[in-house]
C-alpha positions as CSV (number, residue, x, y, z in Angstrom):
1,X,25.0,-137.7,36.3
2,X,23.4,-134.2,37.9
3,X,26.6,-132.6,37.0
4,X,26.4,-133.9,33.2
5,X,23.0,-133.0,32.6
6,X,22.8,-129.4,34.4
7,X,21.7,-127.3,31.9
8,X,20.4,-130.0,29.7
9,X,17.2,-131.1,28.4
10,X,16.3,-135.2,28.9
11,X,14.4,-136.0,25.5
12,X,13.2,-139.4,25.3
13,X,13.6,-141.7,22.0
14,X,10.2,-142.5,22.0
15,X,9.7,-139.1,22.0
16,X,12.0,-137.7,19.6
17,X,9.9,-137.7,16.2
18,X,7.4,-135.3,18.2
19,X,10.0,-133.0,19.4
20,X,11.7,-132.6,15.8
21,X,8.4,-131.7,14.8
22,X,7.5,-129.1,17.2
23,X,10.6,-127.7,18.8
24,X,14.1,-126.1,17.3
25,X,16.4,-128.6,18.9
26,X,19.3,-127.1,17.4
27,X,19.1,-124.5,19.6
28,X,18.4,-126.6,23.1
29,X,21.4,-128.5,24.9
30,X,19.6,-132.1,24.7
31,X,20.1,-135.0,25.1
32,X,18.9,-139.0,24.9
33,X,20.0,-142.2,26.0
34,X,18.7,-145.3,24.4
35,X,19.4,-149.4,24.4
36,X,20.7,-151.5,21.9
37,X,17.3,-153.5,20.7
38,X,18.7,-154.8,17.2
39,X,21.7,-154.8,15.6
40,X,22.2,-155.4,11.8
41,X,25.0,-157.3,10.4
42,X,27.5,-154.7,9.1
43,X,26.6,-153.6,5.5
44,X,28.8,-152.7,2.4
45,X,27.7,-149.2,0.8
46,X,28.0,-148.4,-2.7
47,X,31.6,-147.1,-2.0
48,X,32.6,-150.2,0.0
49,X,32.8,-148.9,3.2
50,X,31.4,-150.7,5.6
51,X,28.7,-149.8,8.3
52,X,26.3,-150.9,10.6
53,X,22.6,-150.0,11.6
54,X,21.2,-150.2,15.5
55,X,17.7,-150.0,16.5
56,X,17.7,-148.1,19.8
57,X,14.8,-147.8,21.8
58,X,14.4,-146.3,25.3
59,X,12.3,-149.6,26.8
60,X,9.2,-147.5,27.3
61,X,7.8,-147.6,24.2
62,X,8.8,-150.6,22.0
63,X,7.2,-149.9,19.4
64,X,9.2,-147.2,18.7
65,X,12.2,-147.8,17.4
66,X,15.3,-144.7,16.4
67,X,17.2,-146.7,13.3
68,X,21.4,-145.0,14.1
69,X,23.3,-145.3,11.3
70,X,27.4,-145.9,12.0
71,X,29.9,-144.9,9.6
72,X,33.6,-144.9,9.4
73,X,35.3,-144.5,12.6
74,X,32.3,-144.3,14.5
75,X,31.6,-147.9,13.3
76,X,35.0,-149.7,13.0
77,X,35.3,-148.0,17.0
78,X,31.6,-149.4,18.1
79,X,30.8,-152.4,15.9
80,X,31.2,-155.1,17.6
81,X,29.1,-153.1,21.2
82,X,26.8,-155.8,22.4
83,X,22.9,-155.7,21.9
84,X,21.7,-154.5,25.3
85,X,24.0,-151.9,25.3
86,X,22.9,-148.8,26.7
């Protein structure tokens, strides 16, 4: 894990909304890891595609919640990954 994050910055979830707010994160290497709080049932979109929504949260806030929006291969890949998940 030292290897994967040299060089990288560790933003939390819970603290996310703060740093879009105040920082230009396009221009850091960051990253986040989060837990599978809630999952909604896979949805149909106007097009009929079908996605799915997770709530990810990072456990140390839990009342604040990052909704992740999956969509075409990204969800028929990951759909069916267990609440919990990290």
């Amino acid at each position: 894990m030292d290897r994967k994050m040299a060089n990288r910055k560790l933003i939390r979830l819970s603290q996310l909304k703060n740093k879009l707010a105040t920082e230009n994160l396009e221009e850091i290497d960051w990253v986040t890891f989060g837990v599978i709080v809630r999952k909604v049932t896979p949805q149909s979109a106007n097009n009929g595609r079908t996605f799915s929504i997770w709530r990810l949260n990072d456990l140390r806030d839990l009342s604040e919640c990052v909704s992740l929006f999956l969509f075409g291969e990204v969800h028929k890949e990951h759909w069916k990954t267990d609440q919990g998940t990290v």
